[in-house]
C-alpha positions as CSV (number, residue, x, y, z in Angstrom):
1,X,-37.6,-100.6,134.0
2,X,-35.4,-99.9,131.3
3,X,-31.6,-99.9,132.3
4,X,-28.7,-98.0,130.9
5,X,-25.3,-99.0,131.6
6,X,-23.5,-96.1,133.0
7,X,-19.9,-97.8,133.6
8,X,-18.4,-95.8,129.7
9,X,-17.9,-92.8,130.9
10,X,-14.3,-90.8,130.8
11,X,-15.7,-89.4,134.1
12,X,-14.6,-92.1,135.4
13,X,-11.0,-93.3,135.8
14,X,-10.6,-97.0,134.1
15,X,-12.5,-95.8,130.6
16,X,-10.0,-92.4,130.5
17,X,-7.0,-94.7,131.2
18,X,-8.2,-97.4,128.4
19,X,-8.7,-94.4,126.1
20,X,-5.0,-93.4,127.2
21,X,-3.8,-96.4,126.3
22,X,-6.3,-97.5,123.3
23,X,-7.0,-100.1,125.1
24,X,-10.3,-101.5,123.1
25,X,-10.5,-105.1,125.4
26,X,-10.9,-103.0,128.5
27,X,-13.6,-101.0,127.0
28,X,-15.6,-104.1,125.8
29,X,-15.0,-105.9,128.7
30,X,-16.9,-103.4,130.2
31,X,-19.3,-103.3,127.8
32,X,-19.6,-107.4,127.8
33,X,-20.3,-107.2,131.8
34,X,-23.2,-104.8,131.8
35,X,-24.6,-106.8,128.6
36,X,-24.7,-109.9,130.9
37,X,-25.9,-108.2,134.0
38,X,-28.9,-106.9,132.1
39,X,-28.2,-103.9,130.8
40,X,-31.1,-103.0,128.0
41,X,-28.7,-100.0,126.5
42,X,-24.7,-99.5,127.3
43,X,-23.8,-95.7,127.6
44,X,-21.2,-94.3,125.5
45,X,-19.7,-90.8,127.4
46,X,-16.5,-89.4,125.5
47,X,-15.7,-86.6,127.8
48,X,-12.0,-86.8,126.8
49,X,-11.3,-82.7,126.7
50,X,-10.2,-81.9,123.4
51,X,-10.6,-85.5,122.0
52,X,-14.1,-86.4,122.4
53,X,-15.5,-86.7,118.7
54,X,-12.2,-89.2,118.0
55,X,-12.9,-90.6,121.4
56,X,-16.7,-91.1,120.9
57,X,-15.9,-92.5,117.3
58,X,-13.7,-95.3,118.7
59,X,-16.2,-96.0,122.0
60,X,-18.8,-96.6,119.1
61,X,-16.8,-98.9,117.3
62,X,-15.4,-100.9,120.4
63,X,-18.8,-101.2,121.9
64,X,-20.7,-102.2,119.3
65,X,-18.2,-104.9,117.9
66,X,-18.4,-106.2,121.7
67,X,-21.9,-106.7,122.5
68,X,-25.5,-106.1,120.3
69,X,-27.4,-103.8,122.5
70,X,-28.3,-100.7,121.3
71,X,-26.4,-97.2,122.6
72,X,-27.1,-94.8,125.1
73,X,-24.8,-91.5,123.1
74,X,-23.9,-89.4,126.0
75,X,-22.1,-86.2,124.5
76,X,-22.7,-82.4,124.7
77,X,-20.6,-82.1,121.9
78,X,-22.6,-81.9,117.9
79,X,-19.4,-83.6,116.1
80,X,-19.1,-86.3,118.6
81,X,-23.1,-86.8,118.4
82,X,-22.8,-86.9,114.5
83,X,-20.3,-89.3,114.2
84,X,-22.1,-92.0,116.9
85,X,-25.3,-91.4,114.5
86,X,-23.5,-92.3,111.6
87,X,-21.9,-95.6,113.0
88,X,-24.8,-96.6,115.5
89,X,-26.3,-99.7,114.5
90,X,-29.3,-99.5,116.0
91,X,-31.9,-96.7,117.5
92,X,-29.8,-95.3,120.0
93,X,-30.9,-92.9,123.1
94,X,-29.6,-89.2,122.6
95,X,-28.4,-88.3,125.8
96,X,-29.1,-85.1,126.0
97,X,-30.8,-82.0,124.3
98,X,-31.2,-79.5,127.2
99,X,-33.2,-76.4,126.9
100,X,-29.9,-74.1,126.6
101,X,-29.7,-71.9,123.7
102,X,-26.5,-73.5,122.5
103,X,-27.3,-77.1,123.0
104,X,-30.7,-77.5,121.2
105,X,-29.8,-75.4,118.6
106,X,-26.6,-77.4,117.5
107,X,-28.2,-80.9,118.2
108,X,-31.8,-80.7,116.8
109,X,-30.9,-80.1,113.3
110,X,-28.4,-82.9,113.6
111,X,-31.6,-85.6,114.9
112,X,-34.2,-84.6,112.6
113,X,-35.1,-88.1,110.2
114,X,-33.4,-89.7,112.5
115,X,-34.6,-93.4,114.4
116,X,-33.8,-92.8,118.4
117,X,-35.3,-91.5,121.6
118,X,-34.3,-88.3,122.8
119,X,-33.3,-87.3,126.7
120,X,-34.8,-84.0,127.4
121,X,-32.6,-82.7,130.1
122,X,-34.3,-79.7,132.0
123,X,-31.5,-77.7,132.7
124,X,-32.2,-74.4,130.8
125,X,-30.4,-70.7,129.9
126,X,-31.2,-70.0,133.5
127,X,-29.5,-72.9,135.2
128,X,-30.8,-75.8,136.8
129,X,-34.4,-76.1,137.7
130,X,-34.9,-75.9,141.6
131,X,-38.6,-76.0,141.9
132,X,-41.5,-78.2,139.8
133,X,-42.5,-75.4,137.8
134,X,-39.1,-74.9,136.9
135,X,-39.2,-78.3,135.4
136,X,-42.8,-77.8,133.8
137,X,-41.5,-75.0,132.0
138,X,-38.1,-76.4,130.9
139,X,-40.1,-79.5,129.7
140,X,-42.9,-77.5,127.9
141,X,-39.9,-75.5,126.0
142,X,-38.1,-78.6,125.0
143,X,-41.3,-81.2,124.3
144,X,-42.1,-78.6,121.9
145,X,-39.1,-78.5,120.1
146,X,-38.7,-81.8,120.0
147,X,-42.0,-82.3,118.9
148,X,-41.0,-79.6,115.8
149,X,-38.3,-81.6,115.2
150,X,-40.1,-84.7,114.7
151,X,-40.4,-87.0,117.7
152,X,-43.7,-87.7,119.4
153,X,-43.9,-87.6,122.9
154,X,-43.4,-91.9,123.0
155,X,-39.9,-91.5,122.2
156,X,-38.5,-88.7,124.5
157,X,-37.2,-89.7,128.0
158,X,-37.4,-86.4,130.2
159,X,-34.7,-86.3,132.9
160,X,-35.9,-83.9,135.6
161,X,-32.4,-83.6,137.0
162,X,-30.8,-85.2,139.7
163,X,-29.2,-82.0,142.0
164,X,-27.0,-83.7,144.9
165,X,-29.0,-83.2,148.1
166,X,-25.8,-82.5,149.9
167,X,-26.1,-78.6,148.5
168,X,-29.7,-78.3,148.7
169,X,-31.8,-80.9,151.2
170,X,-34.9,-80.3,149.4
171,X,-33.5,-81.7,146.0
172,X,-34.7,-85.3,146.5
173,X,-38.0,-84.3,147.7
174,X,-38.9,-81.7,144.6
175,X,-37.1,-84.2,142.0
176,X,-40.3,-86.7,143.3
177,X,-42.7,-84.5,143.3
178,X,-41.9,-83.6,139.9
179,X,-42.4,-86.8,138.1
180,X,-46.0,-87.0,139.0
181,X,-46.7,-83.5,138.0
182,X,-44.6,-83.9,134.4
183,X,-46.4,-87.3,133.9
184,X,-49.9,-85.3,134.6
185,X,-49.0,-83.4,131.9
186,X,-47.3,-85.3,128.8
187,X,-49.0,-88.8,130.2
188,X,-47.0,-90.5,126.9
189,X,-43.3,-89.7,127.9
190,X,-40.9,-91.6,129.5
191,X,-38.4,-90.7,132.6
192,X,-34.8,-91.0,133.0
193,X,-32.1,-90.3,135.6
194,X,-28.6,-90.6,136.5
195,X,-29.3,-92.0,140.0
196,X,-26.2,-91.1,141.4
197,X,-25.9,-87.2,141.3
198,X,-28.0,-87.8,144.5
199,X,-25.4,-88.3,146.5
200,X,-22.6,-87.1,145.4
201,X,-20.0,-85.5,148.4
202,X,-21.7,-87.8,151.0
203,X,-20.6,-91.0,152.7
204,X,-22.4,-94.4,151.8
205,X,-23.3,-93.1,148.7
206,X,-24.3,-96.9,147.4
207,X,-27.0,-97.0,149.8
208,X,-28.5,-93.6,149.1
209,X,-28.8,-94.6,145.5
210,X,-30.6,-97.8,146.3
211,X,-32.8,-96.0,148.3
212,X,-33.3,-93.1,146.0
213,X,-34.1,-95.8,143.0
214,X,-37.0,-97.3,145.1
215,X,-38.5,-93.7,145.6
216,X,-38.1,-92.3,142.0
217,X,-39.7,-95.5,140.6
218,X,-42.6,-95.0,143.0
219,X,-42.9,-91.9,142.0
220,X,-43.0,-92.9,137.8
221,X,-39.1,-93.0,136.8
222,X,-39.0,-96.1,134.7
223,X,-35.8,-95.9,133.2
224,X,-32.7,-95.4,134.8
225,X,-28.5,-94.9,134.2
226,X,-27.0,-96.9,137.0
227,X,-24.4,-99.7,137.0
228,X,-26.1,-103.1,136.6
229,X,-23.0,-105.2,137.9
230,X,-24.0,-103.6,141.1
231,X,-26.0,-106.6,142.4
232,X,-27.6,-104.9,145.3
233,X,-28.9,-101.9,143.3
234,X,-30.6,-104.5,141.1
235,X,-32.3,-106.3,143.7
236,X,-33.9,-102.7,144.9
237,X,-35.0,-102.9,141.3
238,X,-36.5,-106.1,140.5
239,X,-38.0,-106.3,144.3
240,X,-39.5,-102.6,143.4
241,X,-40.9,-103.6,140.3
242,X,-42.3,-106.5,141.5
243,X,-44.1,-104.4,144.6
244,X,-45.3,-101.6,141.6
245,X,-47.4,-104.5,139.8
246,X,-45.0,-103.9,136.9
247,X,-43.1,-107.5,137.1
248,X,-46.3,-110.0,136.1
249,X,-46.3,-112.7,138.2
250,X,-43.1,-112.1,139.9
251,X,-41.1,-113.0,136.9
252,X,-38.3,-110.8,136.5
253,X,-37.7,-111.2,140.9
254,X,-38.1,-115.3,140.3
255,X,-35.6,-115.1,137.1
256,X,-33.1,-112.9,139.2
257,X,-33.1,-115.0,142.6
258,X,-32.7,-118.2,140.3
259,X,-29.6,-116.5,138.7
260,X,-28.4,-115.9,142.5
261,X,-28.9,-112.4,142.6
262,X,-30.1,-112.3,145.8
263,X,-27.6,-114.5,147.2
């Protein structure tokens, strides 16, 4: 299970504030943390309105100067993506070229020759997907673009798209569904989600996740943005991967109650 570090993100309130207030230690504190907790990529999100190609510049730097995993560049803006590709150090993940008009249009021609993976959000001119043929369709559309643009099916990461299930109760259940059915399909790609867009506007939303993590990695995801300080959202994962058969031998599990984990 591949791991993304979701805490850098100006959605949320302490990386806006350090951005405020330039405030590079809290930013690779952050950055340090999820490094140590096991985090195989760190997410850079510069959602500062009006700032983010400055912001995202100076998340790069920061990060990268704190820890050596490689970057997960979370923008929907092309002069913020271009300046995290000219800094990055190593491959990063491209998070994300959707199927609108005006995304993969302004992103594509900035990726091609370039060494990364690409998210392949399937959102598209019409919205968000609702149904699995929805998402079959998005994903057709965008798998062929990026495959114009260069990148073989090995190094995309499709993100079906997480819709809260607090405005449409059949959300979890057709996001599951639809793994199986993309995998079917493009057997060579990877998946991807932001775990908690499940339960967003609902109580107890920790233990939603946790339970939605198990599920979605039954079901095929095998990479996922989630924050890995969160000790009881990685022991869902390392006791899930270990039930999967995709943790020889128990390893990973053994390594993470002998770290105290599971404590």
């Amino acid at each position: 299970m591949i791991v993304v570090g979701e805490l850098i993100n100006m959605t949320r309130s302490k990386p806006r504030q350090a951005w405020a207030d330039r405030d590079g230690e809290a930013i690779a504190q952050m950055a340090r943390d999820q490094a140590e907790a096991g985090a195989d990529y760190i997410d850079v999100n510069s959602g500062a309105p009006g700032e983010e190609a400055a912001c995202m510049e100076w998340l790069v730097n920061v990060v990268q100067d704190a820890v050596d995993l490689p970057l997960c560049i979370d923008t929907t803006n092309p002069e913020a993506l271009e300046r995290a590709l000219a800094l990055a150090k190593a491959p990063p993940i491209i998070n994300s070229v959707s199927g609108e008009k005006e995304r993969w249009t302004a992103f594509l021609p900035l990726l091609k020759g370039v060494s990364c993976k690409v998210v392949a959000l399937l959102v598209g001119d019409g919205g968000l997907p609702k149904t699995v043929q929805d998402r079959l369709d998005n994903a057709a559309f965008l798998i062929d673009k990026l495959g114009e643009a260069g990148f073989a099916e090995e190094a995309v990461f499709i993100d079906p798209c997480v819709i809260p299930v607090s405005t449409d109760n059949t959300a979890g259940s057709v996001f599951l569904e639809s793994i199986p059915a993309l995998k079917e399909r493009w057997p060579d790609v990877h998946f991807i989600a932001g775990l908690s867009n499940i339960s967003f506007g609902l109580p107890a939303r920790a233990l939603m996740n946790r339970g939605f993590l198990a599920l979605a990695m039954g079901a095929g995801l095998d990479a996922a943005i989630l924050n890995p300080t969160d000790r009881q959202i990685v022991q869902v994962l390392l006791s899930t991967e270990a039930i999967l058969g995709k943790d020889n031998y128990c390893r990973r599990y053994i390594k993470g109650f002998r770290k105290g984990l599971f404590a």
